[in-house]
C-alpha positions as CSV (number, residue, x, y, z in Angstrom):
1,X,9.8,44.2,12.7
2,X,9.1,43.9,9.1
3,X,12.6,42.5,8.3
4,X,11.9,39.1,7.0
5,X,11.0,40.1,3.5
6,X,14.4,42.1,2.9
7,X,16.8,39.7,4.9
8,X,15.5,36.8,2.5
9,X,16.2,38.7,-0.4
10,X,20.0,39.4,1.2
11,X,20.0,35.4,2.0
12,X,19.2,34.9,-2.0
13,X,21.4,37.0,-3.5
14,X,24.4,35.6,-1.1
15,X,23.6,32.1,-1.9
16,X,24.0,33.4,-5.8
17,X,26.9,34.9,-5.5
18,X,28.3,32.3,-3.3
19,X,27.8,29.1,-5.7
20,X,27.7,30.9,-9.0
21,X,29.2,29.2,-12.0
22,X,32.4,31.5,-11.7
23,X,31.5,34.6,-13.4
24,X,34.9,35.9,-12.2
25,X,37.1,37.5,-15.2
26,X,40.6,37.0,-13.2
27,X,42.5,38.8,-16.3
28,X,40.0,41.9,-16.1
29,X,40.8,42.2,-12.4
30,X,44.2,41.9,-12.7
31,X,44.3,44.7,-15.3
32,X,42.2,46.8,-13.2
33,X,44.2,46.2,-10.1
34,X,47.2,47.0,-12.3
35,X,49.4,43.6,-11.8
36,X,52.2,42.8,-13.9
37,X,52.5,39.6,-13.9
38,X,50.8,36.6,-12.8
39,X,52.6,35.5,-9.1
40,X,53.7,32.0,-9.1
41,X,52.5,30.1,-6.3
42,X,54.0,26.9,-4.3
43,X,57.7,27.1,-2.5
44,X,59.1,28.7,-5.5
45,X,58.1,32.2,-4.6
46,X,59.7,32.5,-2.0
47,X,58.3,30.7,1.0
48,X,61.3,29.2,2.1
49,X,62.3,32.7,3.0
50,X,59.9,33.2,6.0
51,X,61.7,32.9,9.5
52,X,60.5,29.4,10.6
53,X,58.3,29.9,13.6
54,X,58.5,26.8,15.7
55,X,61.9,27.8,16.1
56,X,61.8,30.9,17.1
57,X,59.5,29.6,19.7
58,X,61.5,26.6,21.1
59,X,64.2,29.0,21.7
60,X,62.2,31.1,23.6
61,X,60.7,27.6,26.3
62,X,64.3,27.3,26.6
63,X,65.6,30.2,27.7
């Protein structure tokens, strides 16, 4: 027993971080993760690459 106390003060500080203005430097973590470059996102970067899976599995209710 005795919990209540410290698992409010978890439930407040996750409720902080969770809807926090967005303290999040993106150009300090990507320097500290050592990225390059930026990644481009959409079907430009190479999605269109990826096997398609409802193929692969219409092939296999057939056979």
């Amino acid at each position: 027993m005795g919990r209540g106390r410290a698992k409010a003060k978890q439930t407040k500080v996750a409720r902080k971080l969770k809807y926090s203005g967005g303290g999040t430097d993106l150009e300090r973590l990507r320097r500290e993760l050592g990225a390059a470059a930026p990644v481009p996102d959409g079907p430009e970067a190479g999605q269109e690459s990826l096997p398609d899976a409802d193929a692969d599995s219409a092939g296999e209710a057939r056979g």
